[in-house]
C-alpha positions in Angstrom: 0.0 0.0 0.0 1.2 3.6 -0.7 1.5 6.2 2.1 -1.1 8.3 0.8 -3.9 5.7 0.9 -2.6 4.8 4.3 -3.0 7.9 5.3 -6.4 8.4 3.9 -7.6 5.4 6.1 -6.3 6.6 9.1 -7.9 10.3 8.0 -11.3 8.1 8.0 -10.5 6.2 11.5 -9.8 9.5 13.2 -13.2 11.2 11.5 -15.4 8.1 12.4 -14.1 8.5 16.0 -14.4 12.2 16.4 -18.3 12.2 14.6 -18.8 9.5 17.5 -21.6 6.9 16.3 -24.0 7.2 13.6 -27.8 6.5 13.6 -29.1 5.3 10.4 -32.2 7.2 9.3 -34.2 7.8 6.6 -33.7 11.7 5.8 -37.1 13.8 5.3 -38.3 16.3 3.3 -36.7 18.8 5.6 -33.6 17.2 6.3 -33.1 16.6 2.5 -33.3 20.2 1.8 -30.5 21.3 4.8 -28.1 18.4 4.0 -28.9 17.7 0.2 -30.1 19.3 -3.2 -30.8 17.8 -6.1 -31.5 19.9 -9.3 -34.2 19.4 -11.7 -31.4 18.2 -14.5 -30.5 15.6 -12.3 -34.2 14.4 -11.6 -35.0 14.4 -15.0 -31.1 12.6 -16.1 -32.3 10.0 -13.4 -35.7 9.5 -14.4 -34.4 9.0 -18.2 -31.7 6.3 -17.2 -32.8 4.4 -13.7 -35.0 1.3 -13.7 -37.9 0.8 -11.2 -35.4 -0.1 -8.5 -32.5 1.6 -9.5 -30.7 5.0 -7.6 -28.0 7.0 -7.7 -25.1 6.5 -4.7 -23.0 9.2 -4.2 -20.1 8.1 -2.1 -17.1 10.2 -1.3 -13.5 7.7 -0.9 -9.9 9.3 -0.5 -7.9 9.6 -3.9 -8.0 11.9 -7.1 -6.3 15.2 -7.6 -6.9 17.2 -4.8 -7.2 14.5 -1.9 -11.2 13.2 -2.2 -13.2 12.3 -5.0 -16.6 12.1 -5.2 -17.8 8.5 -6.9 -21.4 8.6 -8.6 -22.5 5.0 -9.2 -26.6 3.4 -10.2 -27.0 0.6 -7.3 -30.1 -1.0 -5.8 -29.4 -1.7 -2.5 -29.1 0.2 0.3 -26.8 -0.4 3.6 -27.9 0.2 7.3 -25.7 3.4 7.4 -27.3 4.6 4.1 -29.6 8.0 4.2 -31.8 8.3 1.5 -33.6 11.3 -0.5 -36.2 11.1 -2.4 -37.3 13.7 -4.8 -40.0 13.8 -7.4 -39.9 9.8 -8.1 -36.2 9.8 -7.9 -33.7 8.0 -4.7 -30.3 9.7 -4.3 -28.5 7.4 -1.5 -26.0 8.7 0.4 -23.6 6.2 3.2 -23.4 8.2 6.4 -19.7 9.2 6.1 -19.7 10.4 2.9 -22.6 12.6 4.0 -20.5 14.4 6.4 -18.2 15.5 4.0 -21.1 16.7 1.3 -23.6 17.7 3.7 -25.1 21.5 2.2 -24.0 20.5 -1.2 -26.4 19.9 -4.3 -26.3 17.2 -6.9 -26.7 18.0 -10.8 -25.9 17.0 -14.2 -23.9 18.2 -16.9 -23.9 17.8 -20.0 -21.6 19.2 -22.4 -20.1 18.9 -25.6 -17.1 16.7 -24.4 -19.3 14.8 -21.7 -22.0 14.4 -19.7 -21.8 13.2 -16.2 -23.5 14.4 -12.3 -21.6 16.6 -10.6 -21.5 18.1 -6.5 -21.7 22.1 -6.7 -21.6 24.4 -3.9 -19.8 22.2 -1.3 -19.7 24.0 1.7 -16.9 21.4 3.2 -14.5 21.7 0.0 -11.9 23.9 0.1 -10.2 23.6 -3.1 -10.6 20.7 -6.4 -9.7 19.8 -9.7 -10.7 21.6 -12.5 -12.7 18.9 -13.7 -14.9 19.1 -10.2 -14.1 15.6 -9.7 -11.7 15.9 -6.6 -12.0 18.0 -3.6 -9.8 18.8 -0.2 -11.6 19.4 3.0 -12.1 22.6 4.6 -10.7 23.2 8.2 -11.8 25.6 10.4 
């Protein structure tokens, strides 16, 4: 293993312990609106590609340019630490770690000439990432 993804695990050990332990929970209409957006181009990208039981995981692991990247995957089962949105017909699912590093954020889609793929704007918790918006560090206070 390299140092840096040693590191990043012992980045994730010391954040699990500090955040203490996690409830799982289904997140409501209100919660959903503090701790995640979705825009309409990314209900209507979902609707257009997911089956019945299909959603879109968003999961945040340690790697890419700037330290995290954000990983956007269709999946159809969801784990007992998973929170889940639900927006016009559509599931976003969302692990409770990752959530802590997104929470505030909002989830669209792109789509331009040389690709189309979702995207995280307007993370409160990201300091700086790649140009391709793909990789993110964290913001300390």
């Amino acid at each position: 293993m390299t140092f840096t993804v040693l590191m990043a695990r012992n980045v994730q050990k010391c954040f699990k312990f500090i955040t203490g332990p996690q409830t799982t929970r289904k997140m409501s209409s209100k919660l959903a609106e503090e701790d995640l957006k979705v825009t309409d181009d990314c209900v209507k990208r979902l609707e257009a590609i997911c089956d019945k039981d299909e959603f879109l995981r968003l999961c945040v692991e340690s790697g890419g340019c700037s330290g995290y990247q954000y990983k956007f995957e269709l999946d159809r089962t969801i784990a007992n630490d998973d929170c889940v949105l639900e927006n016009q017909g559509i599931k976003v699912v969302v692990d409770t770690t990752s959530l802590n590093y997104i929470r505030g954020s909002t989830i669209d889609y792109e789509q331009q000439l040389i690709r189309a793929a979702f995207r995280l704007i307007r993370n409160p918790k990201a300091e700086d990432g790649c140009s391709c918006g793909a990789s993110f560090s964290i913001k300390i206070d």
